[in-house]
ROKOLLO-674899 format. One record per atom (N, C-alpha, C): residue in one letter; x, y, z. Coordinates in steps of 0.2 Angstrom, whole numbers, plus 5000, padded with zeros to 4 digits. Atoms other than C-alpha are relative to their C-alpha. Last residue first. Example, Ala and Ser with C-alpha at 12.3 -4.5 7.8 and 13.67 -1.06 7.14 Angstrom:
2
s499649944999
s506849955036
s499650055003
a500449945000
a506249785039
a500450065000
***
This chain:
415
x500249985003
x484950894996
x500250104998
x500649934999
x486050835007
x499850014992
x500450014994
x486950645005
x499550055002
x499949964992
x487450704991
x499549955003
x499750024998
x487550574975
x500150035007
x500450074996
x485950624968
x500449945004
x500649954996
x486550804962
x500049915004
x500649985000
x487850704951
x499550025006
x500550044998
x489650714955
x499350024999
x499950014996
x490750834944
x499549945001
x500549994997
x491150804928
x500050005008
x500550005008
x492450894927
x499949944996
x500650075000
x493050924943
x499749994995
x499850025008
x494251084939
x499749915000
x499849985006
x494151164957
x500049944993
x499450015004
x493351124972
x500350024994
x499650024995
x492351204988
x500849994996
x499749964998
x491051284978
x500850005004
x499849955007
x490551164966
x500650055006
x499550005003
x490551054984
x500250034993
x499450004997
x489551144992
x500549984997
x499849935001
x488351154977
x500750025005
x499649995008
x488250964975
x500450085001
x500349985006
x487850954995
x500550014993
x500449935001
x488650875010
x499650024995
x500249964995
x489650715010
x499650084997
x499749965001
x489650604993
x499750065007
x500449954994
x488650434994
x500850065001
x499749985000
x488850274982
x499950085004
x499949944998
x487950134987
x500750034999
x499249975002
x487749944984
x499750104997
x499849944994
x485949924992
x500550015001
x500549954999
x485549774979
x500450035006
x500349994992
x486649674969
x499550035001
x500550004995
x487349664949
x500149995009
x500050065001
x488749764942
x499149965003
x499750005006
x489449924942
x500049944999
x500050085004
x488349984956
x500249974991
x500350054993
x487950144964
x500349955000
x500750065002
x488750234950
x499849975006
x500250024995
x490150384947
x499549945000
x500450055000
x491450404933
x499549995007
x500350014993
x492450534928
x499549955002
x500750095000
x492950514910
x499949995007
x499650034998
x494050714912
x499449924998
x500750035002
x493550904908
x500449925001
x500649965006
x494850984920
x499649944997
x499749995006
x496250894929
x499750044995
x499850085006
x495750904947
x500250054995
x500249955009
x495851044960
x500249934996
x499550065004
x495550984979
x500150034994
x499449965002
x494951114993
x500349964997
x500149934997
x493650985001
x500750024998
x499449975005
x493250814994
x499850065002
x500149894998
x492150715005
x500650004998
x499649975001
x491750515001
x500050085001
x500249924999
x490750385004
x500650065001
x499349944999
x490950204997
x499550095003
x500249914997
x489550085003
x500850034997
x499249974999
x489349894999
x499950084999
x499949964994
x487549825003
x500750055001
x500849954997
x487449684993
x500150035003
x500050034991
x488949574985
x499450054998
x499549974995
x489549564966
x499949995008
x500049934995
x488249474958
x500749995003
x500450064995
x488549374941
x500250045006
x500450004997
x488749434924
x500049955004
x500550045005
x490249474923
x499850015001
x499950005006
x491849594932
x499849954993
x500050085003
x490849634943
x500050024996
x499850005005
x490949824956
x500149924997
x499650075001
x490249864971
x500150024992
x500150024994
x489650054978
x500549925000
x500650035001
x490550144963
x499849955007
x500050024990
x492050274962
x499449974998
x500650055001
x493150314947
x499849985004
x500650034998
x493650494948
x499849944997
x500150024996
x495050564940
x499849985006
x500650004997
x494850504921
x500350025009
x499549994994
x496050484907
x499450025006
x500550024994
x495050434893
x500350005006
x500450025003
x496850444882
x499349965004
x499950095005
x498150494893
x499650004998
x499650005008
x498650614907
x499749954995
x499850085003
x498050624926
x500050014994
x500049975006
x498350804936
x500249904996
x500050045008
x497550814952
x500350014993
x500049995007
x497850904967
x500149964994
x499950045007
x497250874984
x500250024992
x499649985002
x496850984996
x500349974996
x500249955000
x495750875007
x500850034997
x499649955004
x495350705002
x499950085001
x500049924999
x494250605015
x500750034996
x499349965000
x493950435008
x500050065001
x500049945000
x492850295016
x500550084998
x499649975003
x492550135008
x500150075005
x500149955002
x491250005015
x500750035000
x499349964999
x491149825014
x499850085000
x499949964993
x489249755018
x500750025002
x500649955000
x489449625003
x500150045009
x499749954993
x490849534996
x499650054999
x500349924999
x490149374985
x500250045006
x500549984996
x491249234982
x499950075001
x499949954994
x492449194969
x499550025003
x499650044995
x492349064956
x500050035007
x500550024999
x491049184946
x500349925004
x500250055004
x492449304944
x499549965003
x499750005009
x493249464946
x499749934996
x500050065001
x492149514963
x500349994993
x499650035007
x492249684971
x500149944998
x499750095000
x491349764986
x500349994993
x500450044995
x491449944990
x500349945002
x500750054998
x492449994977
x499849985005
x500250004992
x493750174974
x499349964997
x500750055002
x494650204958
x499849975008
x500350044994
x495650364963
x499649964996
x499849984994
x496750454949
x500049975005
x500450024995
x496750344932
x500350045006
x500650005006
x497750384917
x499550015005
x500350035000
x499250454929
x499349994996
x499550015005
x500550594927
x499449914999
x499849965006
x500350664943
x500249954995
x500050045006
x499350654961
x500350014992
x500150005008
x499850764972
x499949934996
x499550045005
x499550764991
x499950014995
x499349965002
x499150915005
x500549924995
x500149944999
x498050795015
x500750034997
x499349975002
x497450615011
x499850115002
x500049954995
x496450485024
x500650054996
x499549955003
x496150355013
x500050065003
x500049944999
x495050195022
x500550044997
x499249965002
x494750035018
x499750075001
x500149955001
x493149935027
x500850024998
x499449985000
x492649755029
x500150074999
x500149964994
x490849685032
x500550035003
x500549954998
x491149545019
x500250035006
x499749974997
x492649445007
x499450055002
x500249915000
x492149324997
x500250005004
x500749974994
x492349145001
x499950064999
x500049974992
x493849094989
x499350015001
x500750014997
x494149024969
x500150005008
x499950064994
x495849114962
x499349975004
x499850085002
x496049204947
x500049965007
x500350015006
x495849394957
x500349914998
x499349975006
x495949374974
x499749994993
x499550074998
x494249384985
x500550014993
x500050045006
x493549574987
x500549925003
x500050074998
x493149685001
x500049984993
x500250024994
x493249875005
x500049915002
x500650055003
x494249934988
x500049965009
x500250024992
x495450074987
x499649955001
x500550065000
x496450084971
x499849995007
x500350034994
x497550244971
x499549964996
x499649974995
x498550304956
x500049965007
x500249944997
x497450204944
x500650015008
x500449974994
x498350204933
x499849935002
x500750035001
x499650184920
x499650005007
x500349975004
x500950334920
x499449954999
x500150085006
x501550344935
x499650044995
x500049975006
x501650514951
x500249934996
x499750055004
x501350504967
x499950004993
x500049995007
x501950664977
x500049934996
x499750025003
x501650674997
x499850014990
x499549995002
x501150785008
x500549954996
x499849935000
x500150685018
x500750034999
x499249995005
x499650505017
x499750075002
x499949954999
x498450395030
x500550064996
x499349975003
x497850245024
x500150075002
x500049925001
x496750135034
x500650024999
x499249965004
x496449945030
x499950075000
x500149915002
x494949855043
x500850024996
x499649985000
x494349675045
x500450074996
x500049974996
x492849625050
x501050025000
x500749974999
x492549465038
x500550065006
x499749934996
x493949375028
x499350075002
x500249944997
x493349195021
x500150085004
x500550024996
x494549075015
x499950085000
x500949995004
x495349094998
x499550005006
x499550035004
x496449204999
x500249935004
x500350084996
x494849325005
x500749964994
x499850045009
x495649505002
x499849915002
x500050075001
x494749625016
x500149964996
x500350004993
x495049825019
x500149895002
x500650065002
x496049805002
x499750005007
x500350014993
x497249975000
x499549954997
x500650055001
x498249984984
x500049985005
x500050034993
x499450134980
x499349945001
x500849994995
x500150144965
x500249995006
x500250054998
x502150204960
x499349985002
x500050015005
x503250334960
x499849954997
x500150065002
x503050384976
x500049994993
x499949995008
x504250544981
x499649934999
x499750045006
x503750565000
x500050014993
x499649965005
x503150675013
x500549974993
x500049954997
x502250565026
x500650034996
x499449975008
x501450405021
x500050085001
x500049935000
x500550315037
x500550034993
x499649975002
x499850155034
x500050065000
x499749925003
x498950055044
x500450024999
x499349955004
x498249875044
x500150085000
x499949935000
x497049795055
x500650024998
x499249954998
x496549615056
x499750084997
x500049974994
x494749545061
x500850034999
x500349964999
x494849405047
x500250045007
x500250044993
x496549375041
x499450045001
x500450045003
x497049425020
x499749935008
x500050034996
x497149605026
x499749934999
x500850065000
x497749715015
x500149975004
x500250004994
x499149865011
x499449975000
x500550075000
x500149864994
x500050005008
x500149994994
x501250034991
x499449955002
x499949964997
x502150054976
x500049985008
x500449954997
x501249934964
x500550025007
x500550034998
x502249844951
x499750045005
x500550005001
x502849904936
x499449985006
x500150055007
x504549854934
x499349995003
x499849995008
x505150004941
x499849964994
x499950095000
x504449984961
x500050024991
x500050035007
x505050154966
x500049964996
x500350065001
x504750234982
x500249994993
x500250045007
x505650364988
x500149954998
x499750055005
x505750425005
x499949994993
x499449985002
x505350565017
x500449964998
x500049935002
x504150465027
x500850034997
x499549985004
x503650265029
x500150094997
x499949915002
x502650245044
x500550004994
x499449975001
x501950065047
x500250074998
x499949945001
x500649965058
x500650024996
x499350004998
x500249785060
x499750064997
x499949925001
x498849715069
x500650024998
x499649965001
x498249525068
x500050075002
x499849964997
x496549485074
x500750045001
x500949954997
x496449335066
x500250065006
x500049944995
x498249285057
x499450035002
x500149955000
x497449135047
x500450045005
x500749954998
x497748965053
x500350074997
x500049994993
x499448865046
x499250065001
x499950064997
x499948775029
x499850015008
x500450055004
x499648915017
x499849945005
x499350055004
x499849045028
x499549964996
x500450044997
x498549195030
x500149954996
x499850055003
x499449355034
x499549965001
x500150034994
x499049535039
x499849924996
x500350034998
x499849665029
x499849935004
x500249994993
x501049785023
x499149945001
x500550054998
x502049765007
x500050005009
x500249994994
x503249895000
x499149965004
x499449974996
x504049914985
x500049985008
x500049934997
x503049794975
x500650015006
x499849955009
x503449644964
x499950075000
x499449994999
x502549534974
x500350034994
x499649985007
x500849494981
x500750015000
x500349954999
x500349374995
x500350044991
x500249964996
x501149235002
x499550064998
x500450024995
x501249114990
x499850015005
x499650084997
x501749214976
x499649975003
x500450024994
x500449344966
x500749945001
x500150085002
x501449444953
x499649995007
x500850034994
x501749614949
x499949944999
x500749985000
x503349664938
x499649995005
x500350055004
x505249674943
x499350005000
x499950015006
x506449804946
x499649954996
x500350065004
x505949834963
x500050014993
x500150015009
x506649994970
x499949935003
x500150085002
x506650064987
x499849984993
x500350015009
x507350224992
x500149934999
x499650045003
x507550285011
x499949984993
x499549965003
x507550435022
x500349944996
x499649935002
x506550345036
x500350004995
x499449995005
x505550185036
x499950085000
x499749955004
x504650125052
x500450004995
x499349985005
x503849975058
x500050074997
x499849935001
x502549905072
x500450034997
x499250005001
x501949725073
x500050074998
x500249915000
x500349675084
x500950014999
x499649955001
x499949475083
x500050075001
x500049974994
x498349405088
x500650045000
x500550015001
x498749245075
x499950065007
x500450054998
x500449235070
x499350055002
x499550044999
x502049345062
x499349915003
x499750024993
x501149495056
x500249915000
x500450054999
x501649565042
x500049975005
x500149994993
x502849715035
x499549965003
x500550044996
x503849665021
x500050035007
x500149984993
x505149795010
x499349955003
x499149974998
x505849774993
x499850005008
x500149945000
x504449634988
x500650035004
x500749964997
x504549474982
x500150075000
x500149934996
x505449364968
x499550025003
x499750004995
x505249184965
x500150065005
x499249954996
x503949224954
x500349985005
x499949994990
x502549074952
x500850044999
x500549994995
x501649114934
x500449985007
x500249914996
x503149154923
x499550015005
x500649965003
x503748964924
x499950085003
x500550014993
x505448944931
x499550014996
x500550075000
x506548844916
x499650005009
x500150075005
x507948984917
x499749955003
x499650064998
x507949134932
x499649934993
x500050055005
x507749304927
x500149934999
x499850084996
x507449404944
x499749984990
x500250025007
x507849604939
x500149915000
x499749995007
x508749684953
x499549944996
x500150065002
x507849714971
x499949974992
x500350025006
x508349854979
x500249945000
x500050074998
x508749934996
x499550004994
x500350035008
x509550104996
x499949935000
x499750035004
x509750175014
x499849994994
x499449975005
x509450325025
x500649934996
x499649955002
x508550235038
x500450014998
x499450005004
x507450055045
x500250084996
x499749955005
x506650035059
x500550024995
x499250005004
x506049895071
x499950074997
x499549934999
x504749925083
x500649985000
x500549974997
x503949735078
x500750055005
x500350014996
x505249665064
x499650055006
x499849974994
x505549705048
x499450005005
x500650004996
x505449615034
x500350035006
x500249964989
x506549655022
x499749995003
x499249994997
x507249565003
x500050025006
x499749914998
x505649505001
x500750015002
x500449974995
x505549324994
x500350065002
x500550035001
x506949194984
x499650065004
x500449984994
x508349294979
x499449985000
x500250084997
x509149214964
x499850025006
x500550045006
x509249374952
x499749945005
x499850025006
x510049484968
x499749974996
x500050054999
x509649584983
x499949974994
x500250025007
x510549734985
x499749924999
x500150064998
x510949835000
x499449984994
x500450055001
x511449994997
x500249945002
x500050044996
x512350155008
x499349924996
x500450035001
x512650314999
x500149935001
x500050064997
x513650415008
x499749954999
x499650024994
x513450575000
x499849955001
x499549965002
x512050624987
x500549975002
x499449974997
x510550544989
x500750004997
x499250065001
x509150564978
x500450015008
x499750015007
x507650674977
x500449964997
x499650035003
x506550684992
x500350014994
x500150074999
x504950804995
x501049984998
x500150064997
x505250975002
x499949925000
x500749964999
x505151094988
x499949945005
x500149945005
x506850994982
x499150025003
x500649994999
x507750854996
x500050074993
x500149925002
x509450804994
x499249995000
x500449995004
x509750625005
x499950084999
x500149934998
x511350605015
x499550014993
x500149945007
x511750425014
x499750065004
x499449954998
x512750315031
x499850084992
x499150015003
x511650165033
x500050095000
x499949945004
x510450125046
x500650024995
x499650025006
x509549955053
x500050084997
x500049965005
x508550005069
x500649974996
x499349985006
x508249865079
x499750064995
x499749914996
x506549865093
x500749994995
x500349934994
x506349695087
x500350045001
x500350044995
x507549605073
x499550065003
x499849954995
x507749675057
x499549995008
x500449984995
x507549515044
x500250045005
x499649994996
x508549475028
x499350025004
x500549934997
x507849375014
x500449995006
x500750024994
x509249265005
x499750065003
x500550045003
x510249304989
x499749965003
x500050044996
x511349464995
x499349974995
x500450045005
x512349594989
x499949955002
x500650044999
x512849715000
x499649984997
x500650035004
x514449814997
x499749955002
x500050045001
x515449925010
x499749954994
x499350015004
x516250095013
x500049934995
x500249995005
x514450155016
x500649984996
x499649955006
x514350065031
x499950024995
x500050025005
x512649985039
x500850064996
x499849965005
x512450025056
x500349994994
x499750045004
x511349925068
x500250054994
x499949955006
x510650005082
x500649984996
x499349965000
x510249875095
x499950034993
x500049954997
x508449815102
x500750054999
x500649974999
x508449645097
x500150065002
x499649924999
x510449585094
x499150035000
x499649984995
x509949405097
x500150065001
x500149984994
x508849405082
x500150015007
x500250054995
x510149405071
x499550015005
x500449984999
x510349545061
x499549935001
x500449944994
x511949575066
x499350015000
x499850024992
x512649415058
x499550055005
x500550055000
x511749445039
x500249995010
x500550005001
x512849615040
x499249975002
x500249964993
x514349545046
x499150035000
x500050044997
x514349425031
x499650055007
x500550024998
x513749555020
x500049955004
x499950065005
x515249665023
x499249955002
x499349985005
x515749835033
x499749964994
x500150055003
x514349815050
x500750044993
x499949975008
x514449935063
x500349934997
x499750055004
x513349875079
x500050044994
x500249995005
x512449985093
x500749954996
x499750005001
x511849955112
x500250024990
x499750085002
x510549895118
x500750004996
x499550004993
x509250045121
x500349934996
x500150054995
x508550105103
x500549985006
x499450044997
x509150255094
x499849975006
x499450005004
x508050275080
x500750005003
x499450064997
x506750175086
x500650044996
x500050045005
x505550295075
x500649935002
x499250025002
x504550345087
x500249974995
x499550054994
x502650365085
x500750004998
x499950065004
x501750495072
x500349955007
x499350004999
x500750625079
x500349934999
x499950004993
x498950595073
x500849994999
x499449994998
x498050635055
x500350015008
x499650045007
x496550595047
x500749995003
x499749955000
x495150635062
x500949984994
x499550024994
x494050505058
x500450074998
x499350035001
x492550535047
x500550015005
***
């Protein structure tokens, strides 16, 4: 497996081009004009920002406001001082931010309040997500940073027209309704020293690629998550998504929920409810080091391939890889379990895909004690869906604490 962790890239935080102090949302909406590309945009904290169109952080721009975050054993806690939001309202159509290619955004509050809007059905949400990272056309390559900042979502999980919504932070590789797939897309984000908190239940931290041949990574670097995380190497919506890669890299951070699973990593699936071309020969990755897991029914559910219906195409030839070192588990609840990992996974009868692979190494981790652990090759029909655990059972007795069950002898790759 890949070396987990590499020095992180700038964060644009003082970009060439001069800088811009905003007071009010007019001035606000004006500075982040794409005209101002590459300028340090200051958000006052004297000001208020409540807004009911999606806002965009031009290239090379940093967007920062004026809070002084308290930290406790290192992760985030609040801010204290200067507290600087930006708020997007009931009538806000779509992410309150996208942020453009070596953009960055620091030390603000950006939420998105509770969308109750009269005579909309519940299946198409107006609402999206508090932060968008996506590329923009086909070939693209977009780059972003989030420092020192706190994003809430007060609203549930939903599928819009773009993609999901209802989460803090959305990162992936587009694929219009009306326009060609983003192929060979690339978009990259850091989020570190922040909290996350999508509150109305939606997931945290959404990373996929519904173009084939894109490439998504996510770095997560000391944070407060409160909230899943959900890596999809390949999501077919509904055309076919082949060779395209999701890597997740986190350190040091704390996610903590009550309904599971924590992390969801899955190599290739087509959306759930929706008829598409499967999803094959795609790969997610989790690269964790020094993170906690807490307060969750579910830890890691980690698939191969994944089909939810018999509308949806078969995803075969994904593969999953997660290197977990250090790790501490503590999941809570009624069949509380953390470990679910299988090569594919169908939610009928009718095949999954063939040949989907997770493999996984766990070194220096401590789970929850006795727990519904779960391993299988196959949680469904196929053939040469695989699950595959680095080194030997004995190594790893020795290596982890409070695995319980641990994986079966016949899951090592060594004997």
């Amino acid at each position: 497996m890949e070396e987990a962790f590499r020095q992180p890239a700038g964060t644009g935080e003082s970009p060439a081009g001069g800088q811009i102090t905003v007071t009010n949302v007019a001035q606000l909406k004006d500075a982040l004009d794409p005209k101002n590309a590459g300028k340090r945009i200051i958000v006052s904290s004297s000001g208020t920002y409540r807004v009911n169109s999606p806002l965009r952080v031009p290239d090379g721009a940093s967007l920062e406001g004026e809070g002084v975050m308290k930290y406790d054993d290192g992760l985030p806690v609040e801010f204290t001082t200067g507290k600087t939001t930006i708020t997007g309202l009931p009538t806000l159509e779509g992410d309150l931010l996208t942020l453009g290619n070596r953009s960055s955004v620091r030390r603000l509050i950006l939420e998105i309040l509770e969308v109750n809007t009269p005579g909309v059905p519940e299946d198409t949400p107006k609402f999206g997500n508090v932060v968008a990272v996506a590329s923009g056309q086909p070939g693209d390559s977009v780059s972003a940073a989030i420092d020192e900042c706190q994003l809430i979502n007060k609203n549930p999980a939903g599928a819009g027209a773009d993609g999901p919504v209802g989460g803090a932070l959305l990162a992936f590789t587009r694929n219009p309704k009306d326009d060609p797939p983003h192929e060979d897309a690339g978009v990259t984000v850091r989020v570190s020293r922040s909290l996350v908190e999508p509150t109305g239940g939606g997931p945290a931290v959404f990373a996929m690629n519904f173009a084939t041949g894109g490439k998504v990574t996510v770095e997560l670097i000391g944070n407060r998550i409160r909230g899943s995380l959900d890596a999809v190497g390949g999501l077919s919506r509904p055309n076919a998504v082949f060779d395209a890669t999701t890597t997740i890299r986190s350190r040091g951070n704390l996610y903590s929920g009550s309904d599971g699973p924590a992390w969801q990593i899955i190599g290739g699936s087509h959306g759930p409810g929706e008829e598409s071309s499967g999803a094959s020969a795609n790969s997610a990755s989790a690269h964790s080091r020094n993170d906690r897991i807490k307060g969750f029914q579910l830890g890691i559910f980690a698939l191969g391939g994944r089909r939810f219906s018999s509308d949806g195409g078969t995803s075969s030839f994904n593969v999953v890889e997660l290197d977990l070192i250090q790790l501490r588990l503590e999941t809570e609840g009624t069949e509380a379990a953390d470990f679910l990992f299988a090569g594919s996974l169908s939610f009928g009868p009718f095949l999954a895909g063939d040949e989907n692979t997770v493999r996984v190494r766990v070194r220096k981790t401590i789970g929850s004690g006795p727990r519904e652990n779960l391993y299988t090759h196959s949680g469904g029909f196929g053939t040469g869906n695989q699950l595959t655990f680095d080194g030997t059972l004995a190594a790893f007795i020795r290596s982890n604490e409070k695995i319980d069950p641990a994986p079966p002898a016949e899951f090592f790759a060594l004997s």
